[in-house]
VOVEX-74631 format. One line per field, with one value per residue (C-alpha): residue in three letters; x, y, z. Coordinates in steps of 0.25 Angstrom, whole numbers, m for minus. Example, Ala and Ser with C-alpha at 12.3 -4.5 7.8 and 13.67 -1.06 7.14 Angstrom:
BEGIN
rest = (Ala | Ser)
xx = (49 | 55)
yy = (m18 | m4)
zz = (31 | 29)
This chain:
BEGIN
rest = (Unk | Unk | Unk | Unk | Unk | Unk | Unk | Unk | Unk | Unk | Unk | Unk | Unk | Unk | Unk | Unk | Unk | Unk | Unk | Unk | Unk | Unk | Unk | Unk | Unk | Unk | Unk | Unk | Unk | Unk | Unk | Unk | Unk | Unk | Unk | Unk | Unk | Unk | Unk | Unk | Unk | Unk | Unk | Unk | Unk | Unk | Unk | Unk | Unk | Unk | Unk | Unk | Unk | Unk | Unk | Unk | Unk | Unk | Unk | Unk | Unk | Unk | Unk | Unk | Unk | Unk | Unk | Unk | Unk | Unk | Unk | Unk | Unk | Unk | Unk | Unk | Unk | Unk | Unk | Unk | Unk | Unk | Unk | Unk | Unk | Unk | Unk | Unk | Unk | Unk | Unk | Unk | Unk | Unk | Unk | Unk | Unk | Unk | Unk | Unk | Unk | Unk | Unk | Unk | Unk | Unk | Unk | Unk | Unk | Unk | Unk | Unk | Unk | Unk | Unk | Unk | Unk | Unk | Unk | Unk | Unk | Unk | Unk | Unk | Unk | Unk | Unk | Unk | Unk | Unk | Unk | Unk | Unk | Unk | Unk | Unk | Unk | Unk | Unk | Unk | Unk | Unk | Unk | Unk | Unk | Unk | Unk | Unk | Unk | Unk | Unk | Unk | Unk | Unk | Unk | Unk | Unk | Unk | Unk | Unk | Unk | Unk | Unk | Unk | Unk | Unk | Unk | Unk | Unk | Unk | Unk | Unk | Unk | Unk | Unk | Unk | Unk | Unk | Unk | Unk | Unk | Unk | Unk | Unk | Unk | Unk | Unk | Unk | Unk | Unk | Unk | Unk | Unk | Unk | Unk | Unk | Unk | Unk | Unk | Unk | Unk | Unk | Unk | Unk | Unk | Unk | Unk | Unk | Unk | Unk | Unk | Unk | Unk | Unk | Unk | Unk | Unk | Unk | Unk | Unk | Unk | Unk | Unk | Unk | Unk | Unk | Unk | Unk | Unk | Unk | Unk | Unk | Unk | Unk | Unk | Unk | Unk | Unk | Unk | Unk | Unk | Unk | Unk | Unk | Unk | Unk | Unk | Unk | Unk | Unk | Unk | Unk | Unk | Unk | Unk | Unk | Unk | Unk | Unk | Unk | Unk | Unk | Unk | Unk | Unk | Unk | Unk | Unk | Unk | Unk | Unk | Unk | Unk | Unk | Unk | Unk | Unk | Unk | Unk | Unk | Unk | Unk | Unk | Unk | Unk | Unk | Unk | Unk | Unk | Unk | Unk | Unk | Unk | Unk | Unk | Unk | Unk | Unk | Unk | Unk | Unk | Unk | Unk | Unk | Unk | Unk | Unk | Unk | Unk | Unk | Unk | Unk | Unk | Unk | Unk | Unk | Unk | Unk | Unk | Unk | Unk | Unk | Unk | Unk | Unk | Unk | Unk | Unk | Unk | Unk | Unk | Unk | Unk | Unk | Unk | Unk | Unk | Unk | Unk | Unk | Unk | Unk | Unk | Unk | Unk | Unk | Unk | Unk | Unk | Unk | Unk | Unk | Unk | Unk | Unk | Unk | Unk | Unk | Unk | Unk | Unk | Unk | Unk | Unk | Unk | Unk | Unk | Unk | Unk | Unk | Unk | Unk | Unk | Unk | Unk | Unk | Unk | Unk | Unk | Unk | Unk | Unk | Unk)
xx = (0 | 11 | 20 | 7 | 3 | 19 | 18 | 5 | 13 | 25 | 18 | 9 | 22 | 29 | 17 | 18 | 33 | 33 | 39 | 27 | 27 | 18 | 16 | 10 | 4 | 17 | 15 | 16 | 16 | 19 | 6 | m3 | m7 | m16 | m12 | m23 | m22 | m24 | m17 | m17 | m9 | m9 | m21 | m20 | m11 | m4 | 11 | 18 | 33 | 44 | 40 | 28 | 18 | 5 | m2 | m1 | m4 | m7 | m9 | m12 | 4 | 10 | 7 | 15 | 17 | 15 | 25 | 26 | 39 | 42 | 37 | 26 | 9 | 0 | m7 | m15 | m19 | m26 | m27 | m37 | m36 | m42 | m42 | m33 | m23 | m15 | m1 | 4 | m9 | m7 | m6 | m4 | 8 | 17 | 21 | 29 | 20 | 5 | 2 | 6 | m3 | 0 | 5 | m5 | m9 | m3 | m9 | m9 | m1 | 4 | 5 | m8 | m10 | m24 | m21 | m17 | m24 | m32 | m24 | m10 | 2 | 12 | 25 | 27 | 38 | 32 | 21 | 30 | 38 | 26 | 21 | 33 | 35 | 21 | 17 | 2 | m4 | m13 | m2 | 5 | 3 | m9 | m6 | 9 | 16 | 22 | 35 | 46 | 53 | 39 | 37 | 51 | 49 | 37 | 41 | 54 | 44 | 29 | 22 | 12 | 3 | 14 | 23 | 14 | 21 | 11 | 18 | 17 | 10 | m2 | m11 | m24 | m24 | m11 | m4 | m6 | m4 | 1 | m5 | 5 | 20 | 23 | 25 | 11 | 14 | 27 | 20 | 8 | 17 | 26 | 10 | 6 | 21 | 17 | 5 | 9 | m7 | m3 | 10 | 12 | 12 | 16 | 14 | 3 | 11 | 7 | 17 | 28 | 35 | 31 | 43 | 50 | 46 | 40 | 49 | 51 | 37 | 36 | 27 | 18 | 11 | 3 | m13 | m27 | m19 | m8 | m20 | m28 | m18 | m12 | m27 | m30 | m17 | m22 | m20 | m33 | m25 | m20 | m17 | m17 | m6 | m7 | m7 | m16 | m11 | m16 | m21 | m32 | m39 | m27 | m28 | m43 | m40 | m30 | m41 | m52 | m41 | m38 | m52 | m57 | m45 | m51 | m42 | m44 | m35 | m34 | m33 | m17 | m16 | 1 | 3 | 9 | m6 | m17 | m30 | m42 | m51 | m62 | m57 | m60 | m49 | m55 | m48 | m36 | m35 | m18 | m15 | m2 | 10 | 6 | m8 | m20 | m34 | m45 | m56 | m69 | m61 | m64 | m54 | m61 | m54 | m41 | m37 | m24 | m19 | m6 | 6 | 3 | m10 | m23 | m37 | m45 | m57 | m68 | m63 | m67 | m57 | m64 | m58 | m45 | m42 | m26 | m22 | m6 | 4 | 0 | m15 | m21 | m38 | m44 | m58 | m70 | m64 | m70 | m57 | m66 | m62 | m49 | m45 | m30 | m26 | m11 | 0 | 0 | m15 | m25 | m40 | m49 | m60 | m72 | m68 | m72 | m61 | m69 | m67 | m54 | m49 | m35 | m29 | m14 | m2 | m5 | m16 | m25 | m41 | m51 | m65 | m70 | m63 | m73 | m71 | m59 | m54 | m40 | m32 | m18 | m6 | m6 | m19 | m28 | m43 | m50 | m39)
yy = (0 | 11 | 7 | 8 | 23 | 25 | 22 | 31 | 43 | 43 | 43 | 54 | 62 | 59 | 64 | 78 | 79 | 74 | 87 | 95 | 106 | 116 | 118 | 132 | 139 | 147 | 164 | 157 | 172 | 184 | 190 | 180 | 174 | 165 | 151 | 141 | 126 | 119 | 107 | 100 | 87 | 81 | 77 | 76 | 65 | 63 | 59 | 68 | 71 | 82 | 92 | 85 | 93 | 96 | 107 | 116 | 132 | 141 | 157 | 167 | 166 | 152 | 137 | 132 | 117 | 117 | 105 | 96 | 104 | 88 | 73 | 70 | 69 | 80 | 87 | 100 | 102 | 114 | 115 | 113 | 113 | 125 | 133 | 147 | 147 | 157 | 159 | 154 | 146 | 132 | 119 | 108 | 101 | 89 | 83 | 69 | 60 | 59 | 58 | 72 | 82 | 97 | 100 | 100 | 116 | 120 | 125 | 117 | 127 | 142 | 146 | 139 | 155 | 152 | 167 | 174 | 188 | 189 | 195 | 192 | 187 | 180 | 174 | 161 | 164 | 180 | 172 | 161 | 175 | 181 | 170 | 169 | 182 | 184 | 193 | 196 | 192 | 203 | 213 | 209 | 216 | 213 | 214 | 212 | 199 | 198 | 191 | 188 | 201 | 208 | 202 | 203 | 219 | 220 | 214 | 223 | 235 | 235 | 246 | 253 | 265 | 274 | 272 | 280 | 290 | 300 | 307 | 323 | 332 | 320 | 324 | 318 | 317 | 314 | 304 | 289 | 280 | 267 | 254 | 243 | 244 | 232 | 228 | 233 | 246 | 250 | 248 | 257 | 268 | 267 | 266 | 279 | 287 | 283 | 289 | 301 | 304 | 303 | 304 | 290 | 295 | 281 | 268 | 262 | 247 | 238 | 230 | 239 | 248 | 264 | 272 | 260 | 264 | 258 | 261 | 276 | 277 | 277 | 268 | 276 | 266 | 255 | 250 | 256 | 267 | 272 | 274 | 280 | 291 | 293 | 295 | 305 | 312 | 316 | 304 | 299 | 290 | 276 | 265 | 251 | 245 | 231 | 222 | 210 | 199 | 186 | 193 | 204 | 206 | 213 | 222 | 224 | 228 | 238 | 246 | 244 | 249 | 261 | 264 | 263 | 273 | 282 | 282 | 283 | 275 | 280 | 272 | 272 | 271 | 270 | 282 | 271 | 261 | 266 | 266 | 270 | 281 | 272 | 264 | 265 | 262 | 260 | 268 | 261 | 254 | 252 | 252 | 251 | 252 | 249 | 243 | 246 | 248 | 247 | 255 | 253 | 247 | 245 | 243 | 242 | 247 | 243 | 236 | 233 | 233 | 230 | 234 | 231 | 225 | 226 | 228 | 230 | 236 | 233 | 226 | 228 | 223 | 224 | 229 | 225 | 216 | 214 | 214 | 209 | 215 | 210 | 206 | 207 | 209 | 208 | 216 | 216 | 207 | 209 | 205 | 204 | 211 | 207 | 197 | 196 | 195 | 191 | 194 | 194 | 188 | 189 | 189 | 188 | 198 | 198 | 188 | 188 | 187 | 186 | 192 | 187 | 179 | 179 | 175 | 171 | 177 | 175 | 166 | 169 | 170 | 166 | 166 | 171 | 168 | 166 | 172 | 170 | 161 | 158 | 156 | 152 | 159 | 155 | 149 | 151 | 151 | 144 | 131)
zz = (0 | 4 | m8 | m17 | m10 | m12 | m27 | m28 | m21 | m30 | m42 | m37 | m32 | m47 | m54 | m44 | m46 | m61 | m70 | m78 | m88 | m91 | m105 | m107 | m120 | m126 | m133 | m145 | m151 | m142 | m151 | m145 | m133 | m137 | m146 | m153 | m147 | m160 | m157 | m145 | m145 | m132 | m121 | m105 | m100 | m114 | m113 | m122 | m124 | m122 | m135 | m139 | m146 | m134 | m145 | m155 | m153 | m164 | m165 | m175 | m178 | m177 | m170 | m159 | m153 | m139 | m134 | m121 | m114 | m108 | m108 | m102 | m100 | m102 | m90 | m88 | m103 | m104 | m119 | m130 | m145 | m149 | m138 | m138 | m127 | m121 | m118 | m106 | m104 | m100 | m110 | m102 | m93 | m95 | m84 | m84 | m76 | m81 | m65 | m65 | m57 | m54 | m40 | m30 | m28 | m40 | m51 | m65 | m71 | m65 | m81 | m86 | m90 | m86 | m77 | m89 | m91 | m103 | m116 | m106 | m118 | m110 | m115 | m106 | m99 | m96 | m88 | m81 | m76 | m72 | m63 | m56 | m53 | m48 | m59 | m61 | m76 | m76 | m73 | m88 | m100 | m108 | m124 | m124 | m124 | m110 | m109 | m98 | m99 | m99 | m86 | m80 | m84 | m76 | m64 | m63 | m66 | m69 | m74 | m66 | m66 | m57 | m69 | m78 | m87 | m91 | m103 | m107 | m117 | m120 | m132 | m131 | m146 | m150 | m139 | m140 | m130 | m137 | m127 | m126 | m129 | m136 | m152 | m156 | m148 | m155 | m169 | m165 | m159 | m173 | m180 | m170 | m175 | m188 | m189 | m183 | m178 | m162 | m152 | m143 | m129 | m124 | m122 | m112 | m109 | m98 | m97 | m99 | m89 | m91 | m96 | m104 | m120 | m131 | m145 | m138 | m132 | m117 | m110 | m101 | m90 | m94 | m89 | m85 | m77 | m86 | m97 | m90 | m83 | m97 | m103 | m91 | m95 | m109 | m118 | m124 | m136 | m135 | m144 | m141 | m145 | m139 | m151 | m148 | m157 | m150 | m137 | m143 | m129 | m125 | m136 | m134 | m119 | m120 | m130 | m119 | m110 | m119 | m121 | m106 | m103 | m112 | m123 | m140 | m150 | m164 | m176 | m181 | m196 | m200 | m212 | m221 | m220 | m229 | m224 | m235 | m229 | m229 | m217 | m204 | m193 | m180 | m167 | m162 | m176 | m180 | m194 | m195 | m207 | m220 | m220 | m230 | m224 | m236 | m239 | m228 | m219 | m205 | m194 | m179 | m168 | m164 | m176 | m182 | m194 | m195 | m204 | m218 | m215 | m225 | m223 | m236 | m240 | m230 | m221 | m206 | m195 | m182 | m169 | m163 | m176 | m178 | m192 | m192 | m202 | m217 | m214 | m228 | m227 | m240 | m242 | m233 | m224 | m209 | m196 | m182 | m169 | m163 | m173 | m176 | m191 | m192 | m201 | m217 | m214 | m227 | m226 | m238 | m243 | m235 | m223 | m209 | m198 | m183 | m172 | m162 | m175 | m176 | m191 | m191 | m199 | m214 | m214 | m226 | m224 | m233 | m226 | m213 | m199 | m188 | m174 | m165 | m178 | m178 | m192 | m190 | m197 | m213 | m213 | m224 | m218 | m220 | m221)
């Protein structure tokens, strides 16, 4: 009887002390925090070995093999083929023995990503730094990618309101404030220059320490209170330069932010784009270098059109849309609010993109695309 209790405990106590790895969902694309599951390859319990192929993720850009990081059996799976996934989210853990339970009062995974604020791009690594050092989500960046030198900057010094830098002489109809300091936000202050309409005041960043600069642009504060101090000194113009590839929320919050604050975006049209007179930009819309904007043509609110991007004759592309560099819209064609059309992309004449769809780089579309549709890169759709 004891010897048979004794059996029964060490195999208990080996699968507790057995190794285990947590395999987590990877930034397959620093533009995108969210990746398809359109292959998963293993079930709970399977046996798998060191490299092995557990799924395959896909996003606008490129596909991506997640593989088993060492031998053993499958436990915690999480995934579903199908379903959209989020950086830092849990996939599953491989462990050695196929006994293997998570300790008791622990949870299944500290990096399962299930705490992650809605909108939060986080490489890997940024979020393992974070959770060790104690570091709120909620407190990070919404909009840029955060990485471990990101987080390693805001512990040494993070931004706050005492930190605001309210800058002199402000014209109410001539100063910008420029929303988010990262790539996006050095295009739209050489896009604001360019135009020559408006002076950038200076950069509303929260991520980023006041007083660090943006190309030579100073960051003035970041958050609700940095906007608002900044609005009651007499600025009343802001664009949003957040750029939203893969995470569109974020983009869609920092204009609710802007607006609750009391603020007005302009449309910016680059001198070198040509835009008929019959088209209609929307306010906040960003038409940058070398792009043609047919006659009749509707752009909503916050929508860009990227360098050397076309949008032909009637076409209607709905708020918040993203059309990458070297999209090509044929006639009539109609983009949904807060779809994401991605580089060298062409779209027949008279197709339907809907809303929150998001098409990949150089994928060619023949017929409509329903809601929240996904076409992977060099697709032609339909297959």
């Amino acid at each position: 009887m004891w010897m048979t209790l004794w059996r029964l405990f060490g195999k208990w106590y080996s699968a507790r002390m057995s190794k285990a790895e947590e395999v987590i969902i990877p930034l397959i694309n620093p533009n995108e925090s969210e990746a398809k599951l359109v292959s998963l390859d293993v079930r709970k319990g399977q046996k798998v070995s060191q490299g092995s192929v557990l799924g395959t993720l896909e996003s606008t850009k490129s596909t991506f093999e997640l593989t088993a990081p060492v031998a053993g059996f499958v436990h915690e799976l999480q995934a579903k083929e199908g379903r959209m996934m989020r950086s830092g989210e849990l996939f599953c853990i491989v462990a050695e023995s196929k006994d293997w339970k998570p300790a008791k009062g622990k949870s299944k995974s500290k990096t399962s990503g299930k705490g992650l604020p809605e909108g939060l791009r986080i490489t890997q690594p940024a979020l393992k730094l974070a959770e060790a050092e104690g570091l709120a989500l909620d407190k990070l960046p919404i909009g840029p990618v955060v990485t471990e030198a990101l987080i390693r900057d805001t512990l040494a010094e993070s931004p706050n309101s005492d930190q605001l830098i309210i800058p002199e002489n402000i014209d109410a109809e001539k100063s910008i404030l420029v929303y988010g300091g990262g790539g996006h936000g050095k295009a739209v202050i050489e896009l604001i220059r360019a135009e020559g309409k408006y002076r950038v005041l200076g950069v509303i960043d929260d991520g980023r320490p006041s007083g660090s600069f943006v190309l030579d642009v100073p960051i003035l504060g970041g958050g609700k209170a940095a906007l608002v101090a900044l609005h009651k000194a007499g600025a009343n113009l802001a664009i949003n330069a957040v750029g939203g590839i893969g995470a569109i929320d974020s983009r869609i919050q920092v204009f609710e932010k802007l607006i609750a604050a009391g603020y007005s975006s302009p449309a910016l049209v680059h001198p070198s784009a040509v835009v008929e007179p019959s088209a209609m930009p929307g306010a906040g819309a960003q038409i940058f270098a070398q792009t043609y904007i047919g006659s009749s043509a509707k752009l909503g609110s916050g929508v860009i059109v990227n360098t050397g991007a076309i949008v032909s004759h009637d076409c209607e592309v709905k708020d918040y849309a993203n059309l990458a560099p070297g999209a090509i819209l044929a006639g009539n064609v109609h983009i949904g609010e807060a779809s994401l059309i991605g580089m060298g992309v062409t779209i027949n004449l008279n197709v339907k993109v809907g809303q929150r769809s998001r098409i990949g780089n150089s994928a060619v579309i023949k017929s409509d695309v329903p809601k929240q549709g996904i076409v992977r890169a060099g697709a032609v759709w339909p297959n």
